[in-house]
Wavefront OBJ file of the C-alpha trace (Angstrom):
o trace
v 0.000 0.000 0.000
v 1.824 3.114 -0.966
v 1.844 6.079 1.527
v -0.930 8.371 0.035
v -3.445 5.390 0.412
v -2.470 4.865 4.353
v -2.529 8.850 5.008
v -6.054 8.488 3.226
v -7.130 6.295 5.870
v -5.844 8.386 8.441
v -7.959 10.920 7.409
v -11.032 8.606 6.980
v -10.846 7.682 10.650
v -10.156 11.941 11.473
v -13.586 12.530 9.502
v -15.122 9.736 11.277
v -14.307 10.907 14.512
v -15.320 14.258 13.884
v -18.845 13.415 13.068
v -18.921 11.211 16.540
v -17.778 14.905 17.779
v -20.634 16.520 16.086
v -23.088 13.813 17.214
v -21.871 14.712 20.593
v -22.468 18.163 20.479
v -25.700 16.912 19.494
v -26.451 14.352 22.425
v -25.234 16.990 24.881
v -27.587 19.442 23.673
v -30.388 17.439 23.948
v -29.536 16.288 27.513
v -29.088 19.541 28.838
v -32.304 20.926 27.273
v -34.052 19.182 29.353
v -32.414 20.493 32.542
v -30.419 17.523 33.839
v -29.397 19.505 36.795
v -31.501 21.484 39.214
v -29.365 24.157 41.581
v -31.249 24.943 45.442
v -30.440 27.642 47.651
v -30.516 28.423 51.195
v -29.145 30.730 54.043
v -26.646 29.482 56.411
v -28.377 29.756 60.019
v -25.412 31.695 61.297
v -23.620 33.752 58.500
v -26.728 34.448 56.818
v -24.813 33.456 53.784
v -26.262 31.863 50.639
v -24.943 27.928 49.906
v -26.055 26.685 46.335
v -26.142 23.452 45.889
v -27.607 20.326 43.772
v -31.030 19.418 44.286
v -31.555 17.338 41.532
v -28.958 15.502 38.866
v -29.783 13.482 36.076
v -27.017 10.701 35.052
v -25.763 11.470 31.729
v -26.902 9.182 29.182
v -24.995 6.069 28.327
v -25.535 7.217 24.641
v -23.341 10.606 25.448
v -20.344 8.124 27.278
v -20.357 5.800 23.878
v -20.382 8.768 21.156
v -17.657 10.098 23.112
v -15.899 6.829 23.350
v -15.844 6.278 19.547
v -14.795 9.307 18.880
v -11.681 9.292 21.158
v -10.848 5.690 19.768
v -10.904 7.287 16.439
v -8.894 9.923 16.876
v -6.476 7.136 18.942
v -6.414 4.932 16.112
v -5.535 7.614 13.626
v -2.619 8.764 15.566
v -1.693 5.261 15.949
v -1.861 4.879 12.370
v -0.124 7.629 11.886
v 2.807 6.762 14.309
v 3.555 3.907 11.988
v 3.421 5.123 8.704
v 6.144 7.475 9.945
v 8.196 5.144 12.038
v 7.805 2.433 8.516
v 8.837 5.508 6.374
v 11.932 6.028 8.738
v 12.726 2.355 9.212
v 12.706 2.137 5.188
v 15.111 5.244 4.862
v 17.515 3.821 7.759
v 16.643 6.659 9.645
v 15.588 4.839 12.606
v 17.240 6.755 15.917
v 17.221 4.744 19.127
v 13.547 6.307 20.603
v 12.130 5.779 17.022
v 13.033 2.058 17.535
v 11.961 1.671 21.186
v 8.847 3.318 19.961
v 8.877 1.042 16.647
v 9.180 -2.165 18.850
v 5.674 -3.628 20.540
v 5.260 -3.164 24.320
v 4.912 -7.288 24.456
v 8.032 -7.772 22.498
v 10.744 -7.440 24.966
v 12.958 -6.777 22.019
v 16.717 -5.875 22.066
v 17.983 -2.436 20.196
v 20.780 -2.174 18.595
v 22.011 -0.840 21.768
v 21.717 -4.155 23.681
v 19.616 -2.799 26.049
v 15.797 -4.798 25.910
v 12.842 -2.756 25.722
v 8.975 -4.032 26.677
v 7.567 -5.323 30.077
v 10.651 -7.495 30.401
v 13.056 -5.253 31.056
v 10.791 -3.508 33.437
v 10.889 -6.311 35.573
v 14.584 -6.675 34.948
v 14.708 -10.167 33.167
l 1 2 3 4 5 6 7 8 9 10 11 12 13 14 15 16 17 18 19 20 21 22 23 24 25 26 27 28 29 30 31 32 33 34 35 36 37 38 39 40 41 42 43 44 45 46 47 48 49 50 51 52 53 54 55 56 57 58 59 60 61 62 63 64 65 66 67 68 69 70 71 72 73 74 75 76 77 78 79 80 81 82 83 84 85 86 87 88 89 90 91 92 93 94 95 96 97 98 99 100 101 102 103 104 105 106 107 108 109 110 111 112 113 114 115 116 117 118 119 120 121 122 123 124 125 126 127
C-alpha cells in the first residue's frame, strides 16, 4: 500500500471521529435541554450566607459516554496509524534513531535495540 493510500485512511478515521464529535455536540444538547441539573439555595443559620447546591442531577446518558468513546478511539487509532506510517517511512530510509526504535518495537516484544539494552515489560521487571 503506498503512503498516500495509508494517510487516506488516516484521514477517513479523522472525519469519522469528527462526526462522533458533532453527534456529541448533538447528544449533549439534547440532555441539557431538558435540565439535567436542578441548583437549590438556602441561608446558612449563622452567616446568613447563601450555599447553592444540587437538588436534583440526572445521570448522563450512556448514549453521550459511547459517542464520546468512539470518537476518542478514532482519533487514537488515527494517531496510531499515523505513528507507523512514519516510524515504517523512517525504518525504510535507515533513519531509525534509538527512541524511534523503542517506539517502533511492541510493548509485548521485549525486544533488544541495537544498543543491547531490551525494551517491553521485560526489562521492566529486569529479566
Amino acid at each position: 500500500m503506498t503512503s498516500d493510500k495509508r494517510f487516506a485512511l488516516i484521514w477517513a478515521k479523522i472525519e469519522r471521529a469528527n462526526k462522533h464529535i458533532s453527534d456529541l455536540g448533538t447528544a449533549i444538547e439534547t440532555f441539557l435541554a431538558i435540565k439535567p441539573y436542578k441548583v437549590g439555595m438556602k441561608r446558612d443559620a449563622e452567616t446568613k450566607k447563601l450555599i447553592y447546591y444540587m437538588a436534583q442531577v440526572q445521570p448522563i446518558p450512556t448514549e453521550i459516554c459511547i459517542i464520546l468513546g468512539d470518537a476518542i478511539h478514532n482519533l487514537r487509532a488515527a494517531l496510531d496509524h499515523l505513528a507507523q506510517q512514519t516510524l515504517s517511512s523512517r525504518k525504510r530510509d535507515h533513519r531509525l534513531s534509538e527512541t524511534d526504535e523503542l517506539l517502533y518495537c511492541s510493548e509485548r516484544d521485549g525486544v533488544q535495540t541495537r544498543s543491547g539494552r531490551q525494551s517491553g515489560k521485560d526489562a521492566k521487571r529486569g529479566y
